[in-house]
C-alpha positions as CSV (number, residue, x, y, z in Angstrom):
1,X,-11.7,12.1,-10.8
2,X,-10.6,9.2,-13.1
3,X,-12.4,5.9,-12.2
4,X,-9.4,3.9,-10.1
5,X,-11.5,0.7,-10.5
6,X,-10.9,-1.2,-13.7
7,X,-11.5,-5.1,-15.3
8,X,-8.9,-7.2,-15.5
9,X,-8.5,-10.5,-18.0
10,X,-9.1,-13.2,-15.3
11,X,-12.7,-13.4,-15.5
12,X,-13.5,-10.3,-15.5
13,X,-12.5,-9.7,-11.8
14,X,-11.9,-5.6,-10.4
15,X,-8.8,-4.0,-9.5
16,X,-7.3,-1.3,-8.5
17,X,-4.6,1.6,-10.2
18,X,-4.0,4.9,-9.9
19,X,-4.4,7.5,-12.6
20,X,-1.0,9.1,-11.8
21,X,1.2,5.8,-12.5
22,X,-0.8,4.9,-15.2
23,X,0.7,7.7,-17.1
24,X,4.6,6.7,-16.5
25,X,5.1,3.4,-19.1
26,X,8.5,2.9,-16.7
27,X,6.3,1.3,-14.1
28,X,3.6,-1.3,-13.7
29,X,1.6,-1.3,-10.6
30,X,-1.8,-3.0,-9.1
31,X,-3.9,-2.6,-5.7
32,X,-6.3,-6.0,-5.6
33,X,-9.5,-6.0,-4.5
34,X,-11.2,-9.5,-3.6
35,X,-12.3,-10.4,-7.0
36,X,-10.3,-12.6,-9.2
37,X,-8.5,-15.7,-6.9
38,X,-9.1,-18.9,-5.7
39,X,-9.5,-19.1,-2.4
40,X,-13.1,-20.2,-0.7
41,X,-15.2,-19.3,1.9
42,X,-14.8,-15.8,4.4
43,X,-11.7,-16.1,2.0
44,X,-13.1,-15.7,-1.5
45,X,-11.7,-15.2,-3.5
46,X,-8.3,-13.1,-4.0
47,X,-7.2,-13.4,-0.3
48,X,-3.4,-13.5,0.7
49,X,-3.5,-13.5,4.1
50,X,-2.1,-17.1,5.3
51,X,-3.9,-17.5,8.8
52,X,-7.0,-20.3,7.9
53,X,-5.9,-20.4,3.9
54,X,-3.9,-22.8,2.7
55,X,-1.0,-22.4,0.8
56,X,-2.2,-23.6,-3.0
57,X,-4.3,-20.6,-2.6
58,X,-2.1,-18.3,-1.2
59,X,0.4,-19.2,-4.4
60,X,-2.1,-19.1,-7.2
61,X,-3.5,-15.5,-5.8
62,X,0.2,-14.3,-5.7
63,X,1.2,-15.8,-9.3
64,X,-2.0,-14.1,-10.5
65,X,-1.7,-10.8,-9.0
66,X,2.1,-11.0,-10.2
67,X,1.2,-11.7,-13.9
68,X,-1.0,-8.7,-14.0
69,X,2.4,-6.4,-13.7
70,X,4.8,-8.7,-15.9
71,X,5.9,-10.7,-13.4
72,X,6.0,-14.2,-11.7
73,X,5.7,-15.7,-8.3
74,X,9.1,-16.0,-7.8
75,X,9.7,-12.5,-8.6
76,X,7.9,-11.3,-5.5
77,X,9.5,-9.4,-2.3
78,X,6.9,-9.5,0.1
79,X,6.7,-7.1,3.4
80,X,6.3,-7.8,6.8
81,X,4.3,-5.7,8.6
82,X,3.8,-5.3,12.0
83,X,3.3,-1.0,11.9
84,X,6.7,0.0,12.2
85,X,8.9,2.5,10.3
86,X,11.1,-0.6,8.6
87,X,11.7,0.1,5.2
88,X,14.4,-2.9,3.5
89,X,16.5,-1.7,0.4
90,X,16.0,-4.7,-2.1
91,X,19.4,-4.8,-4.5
92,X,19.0,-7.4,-6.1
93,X,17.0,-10.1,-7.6
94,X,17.2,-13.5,-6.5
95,X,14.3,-16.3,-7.4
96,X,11.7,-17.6,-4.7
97,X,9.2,-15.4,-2.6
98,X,10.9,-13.7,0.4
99,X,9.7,-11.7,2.9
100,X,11.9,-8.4,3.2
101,X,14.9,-8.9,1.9
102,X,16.2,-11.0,4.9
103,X,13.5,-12.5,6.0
104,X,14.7,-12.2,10.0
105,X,12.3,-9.1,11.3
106,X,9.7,-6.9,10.3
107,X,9.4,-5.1,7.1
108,X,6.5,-2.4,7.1
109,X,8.1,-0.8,3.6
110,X,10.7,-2.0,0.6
111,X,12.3,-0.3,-2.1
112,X,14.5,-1.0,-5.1
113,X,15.7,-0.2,-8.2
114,X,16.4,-3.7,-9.5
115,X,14.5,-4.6,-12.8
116,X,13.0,-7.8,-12.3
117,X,11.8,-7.4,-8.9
118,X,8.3,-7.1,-7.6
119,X,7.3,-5.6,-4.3
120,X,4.5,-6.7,-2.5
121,X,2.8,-4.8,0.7
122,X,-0.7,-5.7,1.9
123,X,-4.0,-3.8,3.2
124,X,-7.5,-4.0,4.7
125,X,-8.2,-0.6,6.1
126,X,-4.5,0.5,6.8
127,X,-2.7,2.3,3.6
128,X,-0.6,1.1,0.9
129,X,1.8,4.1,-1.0
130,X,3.5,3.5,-3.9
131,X,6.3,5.4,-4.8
132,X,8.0,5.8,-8.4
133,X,11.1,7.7,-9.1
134,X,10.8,8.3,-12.6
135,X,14.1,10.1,-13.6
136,X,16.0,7.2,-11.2
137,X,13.9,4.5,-11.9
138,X,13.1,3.7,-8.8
139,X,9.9,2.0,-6.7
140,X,9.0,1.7,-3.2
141,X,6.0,0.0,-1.9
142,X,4.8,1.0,1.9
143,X,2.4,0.4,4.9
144,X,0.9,3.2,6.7
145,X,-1.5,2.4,9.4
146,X,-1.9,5.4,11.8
147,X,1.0,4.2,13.8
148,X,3.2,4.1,10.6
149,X,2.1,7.4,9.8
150,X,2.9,8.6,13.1
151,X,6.5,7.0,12.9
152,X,7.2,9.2,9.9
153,X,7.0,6.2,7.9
154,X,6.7,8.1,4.5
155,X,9.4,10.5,4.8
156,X,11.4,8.2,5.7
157,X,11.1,6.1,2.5
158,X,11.7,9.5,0.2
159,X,15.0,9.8,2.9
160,X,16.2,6.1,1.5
161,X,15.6,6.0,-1.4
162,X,17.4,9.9,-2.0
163,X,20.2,8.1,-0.1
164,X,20.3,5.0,-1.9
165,X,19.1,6.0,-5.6
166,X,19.4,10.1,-5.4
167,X,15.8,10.3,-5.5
168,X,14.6,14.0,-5.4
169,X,11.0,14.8,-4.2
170,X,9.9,16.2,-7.2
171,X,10.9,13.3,-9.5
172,X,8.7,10.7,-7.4
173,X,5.1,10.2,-8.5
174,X,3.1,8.2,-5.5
175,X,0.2,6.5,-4.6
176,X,-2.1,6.0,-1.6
177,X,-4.0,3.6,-2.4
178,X,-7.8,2.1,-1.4
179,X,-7.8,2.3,2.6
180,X,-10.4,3.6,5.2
181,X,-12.2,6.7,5.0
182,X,-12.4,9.1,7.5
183,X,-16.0,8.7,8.7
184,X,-15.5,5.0,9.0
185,X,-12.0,5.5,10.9
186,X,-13.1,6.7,14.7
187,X,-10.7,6.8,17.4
188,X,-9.7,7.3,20.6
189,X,-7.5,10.4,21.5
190,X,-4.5,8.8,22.3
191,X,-4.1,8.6,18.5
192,X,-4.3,12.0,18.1
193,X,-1.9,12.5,20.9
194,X,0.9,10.6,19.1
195,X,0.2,12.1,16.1
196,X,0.2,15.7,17.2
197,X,3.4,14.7,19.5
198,X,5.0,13.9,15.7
199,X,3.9,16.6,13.5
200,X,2.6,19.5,16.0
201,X,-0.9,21.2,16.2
202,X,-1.2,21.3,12.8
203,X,-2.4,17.9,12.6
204,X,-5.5,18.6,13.9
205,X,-7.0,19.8,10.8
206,X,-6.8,16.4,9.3
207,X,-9.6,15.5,12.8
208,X,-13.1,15.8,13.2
209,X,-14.7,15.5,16.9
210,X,-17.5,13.4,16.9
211,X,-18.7,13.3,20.9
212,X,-16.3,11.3,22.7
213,X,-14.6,9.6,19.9
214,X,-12.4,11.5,17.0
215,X,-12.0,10.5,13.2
216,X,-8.9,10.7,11.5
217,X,-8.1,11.5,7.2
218,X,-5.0,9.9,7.5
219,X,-5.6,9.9,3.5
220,X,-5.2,13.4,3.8
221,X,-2.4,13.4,6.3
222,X,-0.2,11.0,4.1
223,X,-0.4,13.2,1.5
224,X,0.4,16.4,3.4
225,X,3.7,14.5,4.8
226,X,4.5,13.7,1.3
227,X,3.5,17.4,-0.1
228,X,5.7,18.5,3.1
229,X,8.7,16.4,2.0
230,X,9.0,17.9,-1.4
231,X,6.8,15.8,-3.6
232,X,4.5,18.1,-5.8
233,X,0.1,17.8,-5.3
234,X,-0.2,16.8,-9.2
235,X,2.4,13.8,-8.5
236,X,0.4,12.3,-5.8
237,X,-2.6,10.1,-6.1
238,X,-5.1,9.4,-3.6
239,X,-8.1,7.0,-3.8
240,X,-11.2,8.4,-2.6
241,X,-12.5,4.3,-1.9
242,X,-13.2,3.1,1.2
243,X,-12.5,-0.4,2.2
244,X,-14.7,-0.1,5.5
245,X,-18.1,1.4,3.8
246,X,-17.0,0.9,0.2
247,X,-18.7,-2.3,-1.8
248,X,-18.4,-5.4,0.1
249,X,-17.7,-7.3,-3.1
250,X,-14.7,-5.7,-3.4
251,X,-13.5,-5.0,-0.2
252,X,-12.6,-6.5,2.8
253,X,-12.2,-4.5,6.3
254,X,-10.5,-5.5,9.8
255,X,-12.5,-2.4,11.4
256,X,-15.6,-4.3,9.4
257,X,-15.5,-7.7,10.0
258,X,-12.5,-8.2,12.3
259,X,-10.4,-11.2,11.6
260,X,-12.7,-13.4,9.6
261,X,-12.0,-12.2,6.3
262,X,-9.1,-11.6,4.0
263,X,-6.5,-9.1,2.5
264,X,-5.5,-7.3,0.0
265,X,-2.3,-7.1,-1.9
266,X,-0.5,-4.4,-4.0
267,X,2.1,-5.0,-6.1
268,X,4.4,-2.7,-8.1
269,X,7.6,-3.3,-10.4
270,X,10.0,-2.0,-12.9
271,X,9.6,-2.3,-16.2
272,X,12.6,-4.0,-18.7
């Protein structure tokens, strides 16, 4: 499998792209790792998670992670994710940061077809998709934790944007990005139990019973939903990284280090 991890020009700091997108000049995309920003401390150095930052960080990680796809700071539409199956239709571009495209409640997915625009989700363990029409010309950017997977949360992006842009499956090329393996992710059953309640019994082949406690390839089960709503195998990326056992350089990881650390950004936009 291609290498996902590549240097970028700021000092020689890691990121993150998938092979897939790579090959479709239409789009620029980036998944950060921790390498490459300002920000000090449990925080260092590419952190954009407010809570103990301050601001002047928070800004000079975003313009930074903005430049590496063409774009500026005030070209960004951020998400605001609290795990549910939100997904805001961005149409059109307006300067100045925003969360969603309102601002007034949560935002676990955006998507647009506005040149211009650059749409931001964010990660630790949870996953980040990326979704590119490329005969539409068309981007979505999404958070899936388990409970947005449960929610349908990917399906329901491909159902928005065929409804807003006539997006067909087999035109999208997508992108799970870096997010927690499924050795590191244990569980509970209840999460099982939602997620069978969802999809049926054939979930279960994405578990593995470990005594008491079950563990979960929800890389594996994003890409089934997104194989199951049409999009072809070849079209869909998935990073084999984890950000719970992967390199601690790169990667920070709520299941990890709870709430004394950082996050991650990606970033994708339309080029032209």
């Amino acid at each position: 499998m291609e290498n996902w991890i590549q240097k970028t020009g700021t000092a020689g700091a890691a990121a993150c792209y998938a092979p897939q997108l790579l090959g479709h000049p239409g789009v620029r995309h980036v998944y950060t790792t921790r390498q490459g920003g300002v920000s000090q401390g449990v925080f260092a150095s590419l952190n954009f998670r407010h809570t103990g930052d301050g601001p002047e960080n928070i800004r000079e990680n975003c313009s930074r992670a903005a430049a590496w796809v063409g774009r500026r700071y005030e070209d960004i539409v951020r998400t605001r994710q609290e795990h549910t199956d939100r997904i805001d239709v961005v149409r059109q571009w307006a300067p100045g940061i925003r969360i969603g495209f309102d601002g007034q409640g949560p935002s676990d997915g955006l998507v647009t077809n506005v040149p211009g625009v650059c749409l931001m989700g964010f990660y630790a363990d949870c996953q980040l998709i990326f979704f590119y029409d490329k005969r539409n010309r068309a981007i979505g950017c999404v958070h899936s934790g388990w409970r947005g997977t449960a929610q349908g949360i990917a399906e329901k992006t491909i159902a928005i944007m065929a409804r807003e842009y006539g997006t067909q499956p087999q035109d999208l090329v997508c992108a799970i990005g870096p997010s927690i393996c499924q050795d590191c992710f244990e569980t509970d059953a209840d999460v099982g139990q939602q997620l069978e309640e969802r999809f049926g019994p054939e979930v279960n082949r994405f578990c593995v019973k470990k005594g008491a406690k079950y563990h979960w390839d929800t890389k594996a089960l994003n890409a089934w939903r997104l194989r199951e709503a049409g999009v072809p195998a070849g079209q869909i990326a998935v990073c084999p990284l984890c950000t719970c056992c992967g390199d601690g350089d790169l990667w920070w990881s709520h299941r990890r280090q709870g709430t004394d650390r950082g996050v991650h950004a990606g970033l994708i936009a339309l080029e032209g």
